[in-house]
PDB file as gemmi writes it, atoms N, CA and C in Angstrom:
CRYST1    1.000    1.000    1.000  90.00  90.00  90.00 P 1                      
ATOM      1  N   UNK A   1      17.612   9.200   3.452  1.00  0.00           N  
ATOM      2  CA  UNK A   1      16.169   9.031   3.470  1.00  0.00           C  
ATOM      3  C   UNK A   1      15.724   8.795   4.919  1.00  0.00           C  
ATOM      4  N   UNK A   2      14.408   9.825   5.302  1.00  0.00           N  
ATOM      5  CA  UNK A   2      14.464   9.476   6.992  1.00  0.00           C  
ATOM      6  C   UNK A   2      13.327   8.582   6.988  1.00  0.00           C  
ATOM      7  N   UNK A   3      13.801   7.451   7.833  1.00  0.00           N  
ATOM      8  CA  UNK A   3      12.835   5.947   8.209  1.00  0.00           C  
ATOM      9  C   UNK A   3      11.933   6.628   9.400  1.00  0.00           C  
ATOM     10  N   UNK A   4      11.029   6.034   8.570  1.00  0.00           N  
ATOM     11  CA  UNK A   4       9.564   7.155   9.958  1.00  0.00           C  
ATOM     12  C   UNK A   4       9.683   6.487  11.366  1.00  0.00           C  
ATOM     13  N   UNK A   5       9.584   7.202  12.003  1.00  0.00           N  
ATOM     14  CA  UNK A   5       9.420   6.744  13.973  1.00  0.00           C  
ATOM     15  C   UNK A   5       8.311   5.572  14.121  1.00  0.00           C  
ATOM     16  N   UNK A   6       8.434   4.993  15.074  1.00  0.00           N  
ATOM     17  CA  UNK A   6       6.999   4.007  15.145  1.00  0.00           C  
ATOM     18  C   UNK A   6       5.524   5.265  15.755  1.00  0.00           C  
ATOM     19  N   UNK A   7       6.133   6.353  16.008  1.00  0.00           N  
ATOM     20  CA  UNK A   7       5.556   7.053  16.490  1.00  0.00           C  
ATOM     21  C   UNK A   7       4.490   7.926  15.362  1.00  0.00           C  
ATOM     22  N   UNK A   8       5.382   8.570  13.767  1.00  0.00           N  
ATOM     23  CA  UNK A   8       5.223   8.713  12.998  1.00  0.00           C  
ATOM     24  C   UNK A   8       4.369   7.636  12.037  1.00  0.00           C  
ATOM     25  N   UNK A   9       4.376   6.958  12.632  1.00  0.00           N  
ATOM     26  CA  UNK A   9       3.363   5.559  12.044  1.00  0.00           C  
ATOM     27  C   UNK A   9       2.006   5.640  12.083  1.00  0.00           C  
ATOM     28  N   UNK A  10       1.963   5.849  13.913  1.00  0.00           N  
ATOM     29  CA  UNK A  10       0.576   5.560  14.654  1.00  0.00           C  
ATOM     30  C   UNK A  10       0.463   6.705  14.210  1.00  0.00           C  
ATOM     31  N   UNK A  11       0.482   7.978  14.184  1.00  0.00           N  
ATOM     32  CA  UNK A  11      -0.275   9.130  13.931  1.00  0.00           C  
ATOM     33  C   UNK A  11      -0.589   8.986  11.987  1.00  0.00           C  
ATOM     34  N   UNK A  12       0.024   8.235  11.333  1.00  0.00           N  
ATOM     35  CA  UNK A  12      -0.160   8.696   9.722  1.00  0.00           C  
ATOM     36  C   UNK A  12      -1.176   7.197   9.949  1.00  0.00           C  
ATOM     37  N   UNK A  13      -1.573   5.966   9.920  1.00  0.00           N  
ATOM     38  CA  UNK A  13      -2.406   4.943  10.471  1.00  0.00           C  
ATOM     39  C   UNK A  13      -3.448   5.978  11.031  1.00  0.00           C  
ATOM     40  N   UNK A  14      -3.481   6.805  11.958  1.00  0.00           N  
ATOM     41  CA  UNK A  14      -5.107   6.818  12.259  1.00  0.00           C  
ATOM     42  C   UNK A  14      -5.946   7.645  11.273  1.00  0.00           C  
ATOM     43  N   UNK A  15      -5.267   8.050  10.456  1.00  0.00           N  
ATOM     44  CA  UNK A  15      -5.821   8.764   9.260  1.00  0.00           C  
ATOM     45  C   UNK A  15      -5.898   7.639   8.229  1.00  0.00           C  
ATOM     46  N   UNK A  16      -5.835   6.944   8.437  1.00  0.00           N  
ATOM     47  CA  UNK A  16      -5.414   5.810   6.855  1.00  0.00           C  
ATOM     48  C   UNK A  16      -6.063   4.175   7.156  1.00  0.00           C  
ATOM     49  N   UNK A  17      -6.913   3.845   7.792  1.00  0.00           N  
ATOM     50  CA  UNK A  17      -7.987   3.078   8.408  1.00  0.00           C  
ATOM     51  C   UNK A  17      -7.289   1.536   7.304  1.00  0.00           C  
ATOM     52  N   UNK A  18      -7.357   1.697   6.060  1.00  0.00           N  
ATOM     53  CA  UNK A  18      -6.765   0.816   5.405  1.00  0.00           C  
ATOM     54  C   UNK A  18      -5.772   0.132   5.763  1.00  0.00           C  
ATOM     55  N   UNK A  19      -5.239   0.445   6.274  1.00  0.00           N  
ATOM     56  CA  UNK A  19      -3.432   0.421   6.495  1.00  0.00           C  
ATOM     57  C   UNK A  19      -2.672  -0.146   7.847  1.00  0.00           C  
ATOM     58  N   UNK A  20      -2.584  -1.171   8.257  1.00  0.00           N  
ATOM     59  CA  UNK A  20      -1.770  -1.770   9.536  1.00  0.00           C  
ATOM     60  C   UNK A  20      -0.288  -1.578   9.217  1.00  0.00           C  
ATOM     61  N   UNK A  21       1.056  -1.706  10.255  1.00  0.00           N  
ATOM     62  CA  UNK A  21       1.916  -1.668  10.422  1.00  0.00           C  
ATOM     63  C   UNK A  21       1.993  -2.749  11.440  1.00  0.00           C  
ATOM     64  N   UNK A  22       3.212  -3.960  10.625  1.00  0.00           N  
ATOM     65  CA  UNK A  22       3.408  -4.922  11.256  1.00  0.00           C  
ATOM     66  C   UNK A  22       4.787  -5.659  10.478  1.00  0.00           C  
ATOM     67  N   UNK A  23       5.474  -5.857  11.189  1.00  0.00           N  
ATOM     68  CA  UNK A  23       7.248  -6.680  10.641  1.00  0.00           C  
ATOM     69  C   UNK A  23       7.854  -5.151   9.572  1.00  0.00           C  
ATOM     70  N   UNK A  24       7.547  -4.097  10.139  1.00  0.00           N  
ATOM     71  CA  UNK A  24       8.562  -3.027   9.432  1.00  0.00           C  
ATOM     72  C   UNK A  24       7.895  -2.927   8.563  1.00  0.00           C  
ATOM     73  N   UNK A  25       6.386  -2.895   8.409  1.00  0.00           N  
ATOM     74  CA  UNK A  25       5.748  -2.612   6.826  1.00  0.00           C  
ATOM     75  C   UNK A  25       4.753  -2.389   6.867  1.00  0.00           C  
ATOM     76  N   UNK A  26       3.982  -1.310   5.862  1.00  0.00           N  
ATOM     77  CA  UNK A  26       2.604  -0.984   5.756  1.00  0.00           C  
ATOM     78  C   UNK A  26       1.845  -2.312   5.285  1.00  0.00           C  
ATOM     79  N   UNK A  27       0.673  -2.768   5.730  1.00  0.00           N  
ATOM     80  CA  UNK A  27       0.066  -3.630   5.272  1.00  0.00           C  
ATOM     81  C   UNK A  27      -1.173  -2.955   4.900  1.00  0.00           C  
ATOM     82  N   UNK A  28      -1.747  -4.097   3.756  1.00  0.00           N  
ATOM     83  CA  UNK A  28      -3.315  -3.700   3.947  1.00  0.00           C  
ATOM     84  C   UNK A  28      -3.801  -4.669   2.965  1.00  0.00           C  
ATOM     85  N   UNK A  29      -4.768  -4.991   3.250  1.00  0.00           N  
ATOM     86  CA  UNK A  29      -5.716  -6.288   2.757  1.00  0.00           C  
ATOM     87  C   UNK A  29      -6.815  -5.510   2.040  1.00  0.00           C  
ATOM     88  N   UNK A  30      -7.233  -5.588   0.676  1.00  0.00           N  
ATOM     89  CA  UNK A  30      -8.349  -5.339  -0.001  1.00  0.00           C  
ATOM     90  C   UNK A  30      -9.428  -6.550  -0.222  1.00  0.00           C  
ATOM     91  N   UNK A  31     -10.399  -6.037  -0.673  1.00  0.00           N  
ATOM     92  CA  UNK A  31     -11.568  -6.989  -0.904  1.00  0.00           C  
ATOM     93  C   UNK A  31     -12.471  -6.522  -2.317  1.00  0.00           C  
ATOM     94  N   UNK A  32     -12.652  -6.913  -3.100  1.00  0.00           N  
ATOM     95  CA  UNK A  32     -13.213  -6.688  -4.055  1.00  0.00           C  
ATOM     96  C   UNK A  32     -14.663  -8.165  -4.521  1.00  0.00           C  
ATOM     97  N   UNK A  33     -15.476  -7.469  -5.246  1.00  0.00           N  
ATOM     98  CA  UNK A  33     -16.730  -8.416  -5.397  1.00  0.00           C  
ATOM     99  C   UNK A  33     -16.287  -9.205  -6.304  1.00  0.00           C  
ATOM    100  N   UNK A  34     -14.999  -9.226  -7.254  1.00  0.00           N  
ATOM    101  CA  UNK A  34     -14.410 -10.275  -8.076  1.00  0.00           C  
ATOM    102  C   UNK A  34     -13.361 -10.247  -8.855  1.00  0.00           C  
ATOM    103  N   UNK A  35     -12.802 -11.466  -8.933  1.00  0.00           N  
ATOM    104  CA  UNK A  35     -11.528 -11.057  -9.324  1.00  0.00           C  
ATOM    105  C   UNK A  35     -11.101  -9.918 -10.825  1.00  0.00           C  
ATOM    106  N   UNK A  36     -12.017  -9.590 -11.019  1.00  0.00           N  
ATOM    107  CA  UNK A  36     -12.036  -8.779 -12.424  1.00  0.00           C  
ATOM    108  C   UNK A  36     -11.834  -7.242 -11.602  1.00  0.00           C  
ATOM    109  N   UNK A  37     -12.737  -6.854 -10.855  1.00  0.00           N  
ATOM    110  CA  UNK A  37     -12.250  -5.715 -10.208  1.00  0.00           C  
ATOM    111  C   UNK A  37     -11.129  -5.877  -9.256  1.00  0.00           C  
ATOM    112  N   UNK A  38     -10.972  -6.832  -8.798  1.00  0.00           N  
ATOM    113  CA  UNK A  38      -9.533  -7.028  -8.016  1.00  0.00           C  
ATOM    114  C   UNK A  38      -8.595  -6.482  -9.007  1.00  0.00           C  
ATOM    115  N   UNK A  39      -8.118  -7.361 -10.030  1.00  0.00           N  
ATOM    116  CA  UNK A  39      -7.068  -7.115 -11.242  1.00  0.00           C  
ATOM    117  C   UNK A  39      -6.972  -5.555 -11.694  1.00  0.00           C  
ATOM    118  N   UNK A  40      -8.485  -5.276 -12.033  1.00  0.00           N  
ATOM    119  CA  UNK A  40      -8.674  -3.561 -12.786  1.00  0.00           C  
ATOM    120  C   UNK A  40      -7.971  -2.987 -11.378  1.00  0.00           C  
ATOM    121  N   UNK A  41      -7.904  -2.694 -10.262  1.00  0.00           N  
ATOM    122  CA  UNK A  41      -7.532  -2.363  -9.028  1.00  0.00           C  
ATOM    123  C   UNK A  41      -6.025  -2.172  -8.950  1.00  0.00           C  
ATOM    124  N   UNK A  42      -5.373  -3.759  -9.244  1.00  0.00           N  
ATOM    125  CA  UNK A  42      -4.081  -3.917  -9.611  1.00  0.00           C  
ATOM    126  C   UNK A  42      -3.014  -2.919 -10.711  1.00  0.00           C  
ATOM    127  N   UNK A  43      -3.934  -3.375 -12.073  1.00  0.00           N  
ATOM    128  CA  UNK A  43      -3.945  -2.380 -13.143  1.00  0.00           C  
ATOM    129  C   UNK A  43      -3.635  -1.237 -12.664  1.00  0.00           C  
ATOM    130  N   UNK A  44      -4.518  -0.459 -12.667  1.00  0.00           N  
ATOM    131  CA  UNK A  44      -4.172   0.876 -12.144  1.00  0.00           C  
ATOM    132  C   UNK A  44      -3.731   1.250 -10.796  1.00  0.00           C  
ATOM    133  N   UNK A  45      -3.736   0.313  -9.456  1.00  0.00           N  
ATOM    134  CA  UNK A  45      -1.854   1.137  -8.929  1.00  0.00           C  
ATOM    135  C   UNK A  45      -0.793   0.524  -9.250  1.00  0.00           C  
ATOM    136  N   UNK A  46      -0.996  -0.672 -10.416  1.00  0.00           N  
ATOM    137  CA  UNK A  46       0.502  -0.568 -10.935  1.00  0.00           C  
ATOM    138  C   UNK A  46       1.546   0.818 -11.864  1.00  0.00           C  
ATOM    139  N   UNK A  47       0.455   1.139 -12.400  1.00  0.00           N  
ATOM    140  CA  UNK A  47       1.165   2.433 -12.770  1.00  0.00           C  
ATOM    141  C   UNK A  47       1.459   3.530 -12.114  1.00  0.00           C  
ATOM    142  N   UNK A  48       0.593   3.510 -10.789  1.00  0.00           N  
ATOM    143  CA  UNK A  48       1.028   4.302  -9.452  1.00  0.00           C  
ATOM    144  C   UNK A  48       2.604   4.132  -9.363  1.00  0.00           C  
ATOM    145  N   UNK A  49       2.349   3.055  -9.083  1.00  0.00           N  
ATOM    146  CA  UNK A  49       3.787   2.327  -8.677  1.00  0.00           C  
ATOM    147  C   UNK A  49       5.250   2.297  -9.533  1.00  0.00           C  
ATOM    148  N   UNK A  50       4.983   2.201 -10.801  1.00  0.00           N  
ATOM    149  CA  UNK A  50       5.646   2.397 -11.483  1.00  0.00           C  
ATOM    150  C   UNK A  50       5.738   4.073 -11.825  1.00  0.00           C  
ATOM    151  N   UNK A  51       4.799   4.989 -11.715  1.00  0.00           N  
ATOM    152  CA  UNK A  51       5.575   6.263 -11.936  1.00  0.00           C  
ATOM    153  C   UNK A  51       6.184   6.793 -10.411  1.00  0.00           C  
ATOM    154  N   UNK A  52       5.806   6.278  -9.638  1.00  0.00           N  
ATOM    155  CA  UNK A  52       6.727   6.636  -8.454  1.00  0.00           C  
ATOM    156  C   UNK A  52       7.971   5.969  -8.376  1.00  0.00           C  
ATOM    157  N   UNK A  53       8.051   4.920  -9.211  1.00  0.00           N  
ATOM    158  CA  UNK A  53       9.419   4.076  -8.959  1.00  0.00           C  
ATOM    159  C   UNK A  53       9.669   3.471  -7.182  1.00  0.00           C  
ATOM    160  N   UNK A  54       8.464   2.878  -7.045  1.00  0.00           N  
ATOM    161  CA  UNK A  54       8.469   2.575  -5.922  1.00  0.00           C  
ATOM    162  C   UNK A  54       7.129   1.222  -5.722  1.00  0.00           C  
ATOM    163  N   UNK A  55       7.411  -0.127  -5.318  1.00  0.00           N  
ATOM    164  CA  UNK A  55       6.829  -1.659  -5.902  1.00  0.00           C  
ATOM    165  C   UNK A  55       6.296  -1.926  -4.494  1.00  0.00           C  
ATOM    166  N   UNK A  56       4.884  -2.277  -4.181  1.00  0.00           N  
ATOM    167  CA  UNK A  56       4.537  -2.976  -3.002  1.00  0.00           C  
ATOM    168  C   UNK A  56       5.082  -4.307  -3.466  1.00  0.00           C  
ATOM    169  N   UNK A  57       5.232  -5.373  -2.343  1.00  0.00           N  
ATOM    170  CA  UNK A  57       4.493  -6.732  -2.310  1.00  0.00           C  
ATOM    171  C   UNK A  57       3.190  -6.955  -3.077  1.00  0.00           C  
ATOM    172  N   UNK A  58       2.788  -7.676  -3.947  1.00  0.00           N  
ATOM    173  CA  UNK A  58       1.459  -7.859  -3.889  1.00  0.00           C  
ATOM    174  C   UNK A  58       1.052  -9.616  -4.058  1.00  0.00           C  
ATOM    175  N   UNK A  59       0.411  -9.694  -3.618  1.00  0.00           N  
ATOM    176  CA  UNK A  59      -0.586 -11.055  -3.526  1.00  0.00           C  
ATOM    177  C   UNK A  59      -1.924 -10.934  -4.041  1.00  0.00           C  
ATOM    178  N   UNK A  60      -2.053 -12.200  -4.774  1.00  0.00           N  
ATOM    179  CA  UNK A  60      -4.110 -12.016  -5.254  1.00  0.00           C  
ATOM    180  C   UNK A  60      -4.369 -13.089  -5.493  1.00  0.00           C  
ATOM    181  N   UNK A  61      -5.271 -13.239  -4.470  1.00  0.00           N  
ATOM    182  CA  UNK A  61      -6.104 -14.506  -4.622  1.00  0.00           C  
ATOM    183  C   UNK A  61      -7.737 -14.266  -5.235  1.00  0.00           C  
ATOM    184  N   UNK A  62      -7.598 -14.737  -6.283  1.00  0.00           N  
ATOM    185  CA  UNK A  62      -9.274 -14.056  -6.977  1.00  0.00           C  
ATOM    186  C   UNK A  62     -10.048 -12.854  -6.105  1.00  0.00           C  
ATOM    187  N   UNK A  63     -10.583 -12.398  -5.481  1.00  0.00           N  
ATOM    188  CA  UNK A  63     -10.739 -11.122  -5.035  1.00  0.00           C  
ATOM    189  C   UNK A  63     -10.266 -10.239  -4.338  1.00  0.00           C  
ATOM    190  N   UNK A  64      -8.936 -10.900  -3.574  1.00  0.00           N  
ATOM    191  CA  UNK A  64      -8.334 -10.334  -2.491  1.00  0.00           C  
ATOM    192  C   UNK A  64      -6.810 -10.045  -2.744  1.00  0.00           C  
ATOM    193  N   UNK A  65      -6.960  -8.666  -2.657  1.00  0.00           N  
ATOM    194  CA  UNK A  65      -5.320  -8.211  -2.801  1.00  0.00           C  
ATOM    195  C   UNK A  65      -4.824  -7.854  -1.664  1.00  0.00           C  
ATOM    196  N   UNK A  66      -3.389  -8.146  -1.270  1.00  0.00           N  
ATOM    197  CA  UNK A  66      -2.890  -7.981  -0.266  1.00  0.00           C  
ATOM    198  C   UNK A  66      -1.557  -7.231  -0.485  1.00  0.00           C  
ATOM    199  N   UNK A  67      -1.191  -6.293  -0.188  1.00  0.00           N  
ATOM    200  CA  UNK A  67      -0.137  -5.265  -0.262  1.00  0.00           C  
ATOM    201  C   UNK A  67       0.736  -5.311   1.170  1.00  0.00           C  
ATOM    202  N   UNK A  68       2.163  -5.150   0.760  1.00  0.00           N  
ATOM    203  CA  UNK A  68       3.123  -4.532   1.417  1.00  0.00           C  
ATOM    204  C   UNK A  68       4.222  -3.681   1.170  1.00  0.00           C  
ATOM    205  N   UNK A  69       4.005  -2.201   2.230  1.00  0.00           N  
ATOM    206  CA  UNK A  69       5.073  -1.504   1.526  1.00  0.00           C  
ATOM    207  C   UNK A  69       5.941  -1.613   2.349  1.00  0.00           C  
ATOM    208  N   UNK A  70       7.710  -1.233   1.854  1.00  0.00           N  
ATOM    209  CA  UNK A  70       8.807  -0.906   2.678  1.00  0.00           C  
ATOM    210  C   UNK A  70       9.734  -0.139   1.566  1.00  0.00           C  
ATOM    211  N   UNK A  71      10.950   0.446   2.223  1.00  0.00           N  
ATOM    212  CA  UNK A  71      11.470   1.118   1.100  1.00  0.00           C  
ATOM    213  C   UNK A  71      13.211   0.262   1.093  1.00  0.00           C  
ATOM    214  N   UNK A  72      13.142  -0.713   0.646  1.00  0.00           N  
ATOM    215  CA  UNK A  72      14.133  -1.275   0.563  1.00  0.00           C  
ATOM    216  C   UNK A  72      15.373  -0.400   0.559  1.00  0.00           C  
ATOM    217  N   UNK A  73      15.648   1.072  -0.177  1.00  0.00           N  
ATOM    218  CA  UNK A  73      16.906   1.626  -0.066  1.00  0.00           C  
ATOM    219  C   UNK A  73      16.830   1.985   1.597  1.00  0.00           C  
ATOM    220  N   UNK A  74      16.219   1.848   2.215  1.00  0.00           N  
ATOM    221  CA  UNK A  74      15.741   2.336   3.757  1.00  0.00           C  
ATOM    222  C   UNK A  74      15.555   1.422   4.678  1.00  0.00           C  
ATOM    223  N   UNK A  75      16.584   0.193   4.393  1.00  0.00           N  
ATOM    224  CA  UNK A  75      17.288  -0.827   5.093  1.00  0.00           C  
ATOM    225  C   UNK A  75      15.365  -1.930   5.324  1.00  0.00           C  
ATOM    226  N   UNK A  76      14.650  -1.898   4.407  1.00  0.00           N  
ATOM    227  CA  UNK A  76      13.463  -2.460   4.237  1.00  0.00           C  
ATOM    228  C   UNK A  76      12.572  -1.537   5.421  1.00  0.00           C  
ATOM    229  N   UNK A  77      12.433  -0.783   5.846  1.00  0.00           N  
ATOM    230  CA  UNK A  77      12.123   0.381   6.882  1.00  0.00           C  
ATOM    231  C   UNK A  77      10.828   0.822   5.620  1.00  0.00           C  
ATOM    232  N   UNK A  78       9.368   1.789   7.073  1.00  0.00           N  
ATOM    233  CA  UNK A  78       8.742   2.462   6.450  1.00  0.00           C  
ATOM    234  C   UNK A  78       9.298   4.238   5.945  1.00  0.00           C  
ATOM    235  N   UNK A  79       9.225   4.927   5.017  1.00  0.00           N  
ATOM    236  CA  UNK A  79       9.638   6.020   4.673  1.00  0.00           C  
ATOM    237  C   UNK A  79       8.479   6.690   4.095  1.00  0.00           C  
ATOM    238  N   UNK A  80       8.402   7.708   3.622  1.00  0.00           N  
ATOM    239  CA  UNK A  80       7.456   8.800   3.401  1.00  0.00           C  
ATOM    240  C   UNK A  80       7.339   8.300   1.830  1.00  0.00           C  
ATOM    241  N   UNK A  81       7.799   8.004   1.118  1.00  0.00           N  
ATOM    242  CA  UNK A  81       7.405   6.888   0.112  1.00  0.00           C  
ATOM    243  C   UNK A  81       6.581   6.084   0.469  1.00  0.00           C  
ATOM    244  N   UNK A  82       6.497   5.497   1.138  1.00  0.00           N  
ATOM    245  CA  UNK A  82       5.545   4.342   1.576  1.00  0.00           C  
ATOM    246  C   UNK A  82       4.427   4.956   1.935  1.00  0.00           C  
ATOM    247  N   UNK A  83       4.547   5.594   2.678  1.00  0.00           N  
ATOM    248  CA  UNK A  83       2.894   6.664   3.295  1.00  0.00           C  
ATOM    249  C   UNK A  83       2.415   7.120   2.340  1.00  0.00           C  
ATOM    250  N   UNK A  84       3.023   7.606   1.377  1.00  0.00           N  
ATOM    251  CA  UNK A  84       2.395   8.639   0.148  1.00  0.00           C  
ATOM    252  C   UNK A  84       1.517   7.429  -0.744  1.00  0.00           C  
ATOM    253  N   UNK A  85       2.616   6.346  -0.997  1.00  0.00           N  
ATOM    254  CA  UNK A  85       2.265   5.464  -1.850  1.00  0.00           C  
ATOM    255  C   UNK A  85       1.076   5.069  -1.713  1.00  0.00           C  
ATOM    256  N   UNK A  86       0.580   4.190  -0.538  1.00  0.00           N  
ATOM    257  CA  UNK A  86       0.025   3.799   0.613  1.00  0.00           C  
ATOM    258  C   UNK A  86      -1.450   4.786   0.424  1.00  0.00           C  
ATOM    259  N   UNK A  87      -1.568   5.746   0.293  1.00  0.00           N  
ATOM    260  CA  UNK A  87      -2.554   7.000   0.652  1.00  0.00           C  
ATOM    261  C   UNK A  87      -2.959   6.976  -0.930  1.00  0.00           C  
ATOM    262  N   UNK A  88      -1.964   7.265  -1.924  1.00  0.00           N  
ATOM    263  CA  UNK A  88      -2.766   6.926  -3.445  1.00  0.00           C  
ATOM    264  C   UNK A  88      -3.408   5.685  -3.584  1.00  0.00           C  
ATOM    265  N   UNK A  89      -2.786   4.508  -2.855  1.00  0.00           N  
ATOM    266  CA  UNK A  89      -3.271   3.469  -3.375  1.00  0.00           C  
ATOM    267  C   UNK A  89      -5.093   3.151  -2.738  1.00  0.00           C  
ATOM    268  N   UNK A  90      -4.809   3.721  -1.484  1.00  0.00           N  
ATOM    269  CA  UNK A  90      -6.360   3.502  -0.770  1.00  0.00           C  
ATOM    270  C   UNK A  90      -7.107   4.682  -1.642  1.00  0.00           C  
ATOM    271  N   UNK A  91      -6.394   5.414  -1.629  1.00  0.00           N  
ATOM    272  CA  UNK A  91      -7.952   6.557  -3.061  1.00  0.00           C  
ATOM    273  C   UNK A  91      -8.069   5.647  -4.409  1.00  0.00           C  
ATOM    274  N   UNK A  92      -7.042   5.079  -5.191  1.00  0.00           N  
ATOM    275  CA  UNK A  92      -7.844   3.950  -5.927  1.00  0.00           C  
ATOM    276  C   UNK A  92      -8.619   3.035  -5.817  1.00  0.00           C  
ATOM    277  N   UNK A  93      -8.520   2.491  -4.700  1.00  0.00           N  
ATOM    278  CA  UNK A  93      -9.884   1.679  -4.348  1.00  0.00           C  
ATOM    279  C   UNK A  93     -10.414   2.151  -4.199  1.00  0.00           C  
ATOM    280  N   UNK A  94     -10.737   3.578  -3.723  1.00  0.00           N  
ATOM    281  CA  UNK A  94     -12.351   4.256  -3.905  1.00  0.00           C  
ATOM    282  C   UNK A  94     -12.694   4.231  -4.833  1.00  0.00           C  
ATOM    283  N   UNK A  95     -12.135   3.746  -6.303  1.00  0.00           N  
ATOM    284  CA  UNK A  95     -12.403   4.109  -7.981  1.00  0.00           C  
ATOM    285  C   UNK A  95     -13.012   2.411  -8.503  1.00  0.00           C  
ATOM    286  N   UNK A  96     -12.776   1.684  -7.267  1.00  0.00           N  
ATOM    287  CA  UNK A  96     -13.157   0.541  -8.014  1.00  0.00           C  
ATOM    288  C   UNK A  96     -15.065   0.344  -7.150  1.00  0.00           C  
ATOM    289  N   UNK A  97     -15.640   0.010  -8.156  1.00  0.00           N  
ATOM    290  CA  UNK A  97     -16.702  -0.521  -7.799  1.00  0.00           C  
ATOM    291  C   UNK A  97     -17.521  -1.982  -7.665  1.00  0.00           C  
TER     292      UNK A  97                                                      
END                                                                             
């Protein structure tokens, strides 16, 4: 599995505004108007996640979800799993209102 360049980072990041890279991992902080759309949010990229067979980090504090990806078989490294993942998950938050 090829672990993306830090180089391969900054160029897939400036397309992906959501998304920091920091300690070997995609980050990204959501915001939602309450924890009910936070959760519905959750809800549905958990099944992202689960049909890719592939699990962020997640954290939620009543409106705020906080994600991290890495690909653990990929020595905890970012991989093209993670970018893909990462890129569905910010088009679901376009679905939440």
């Amino acid at each position: 599995m090829h672990i993306l360049t830090r180089q391969e980072i900054e160029t897939w990041l400036q397309s992906h505004s959501d998304w920091s890279f920091k300690d070997d991992q995609l980050i990204a902080d959501f915001k939602f108007s309450d924890f009910t759309h936070a959760f519905s949010f959750l809800s549905m990229i958990a099944i992202e996640m689960q049909q890719a067979n592939h699990h962020a980090t997640i954290t939620n504090t009543y409106n705020e979800v906080n994600l991290k990806l890495s690909t653990h078989d990929a020595e905890n490294k970012v991989t093209k799993k993670d970018t893909d993942l990462a890129a569905t998950i910010s088009k679901r938050k376009g679905q939440i209102t």
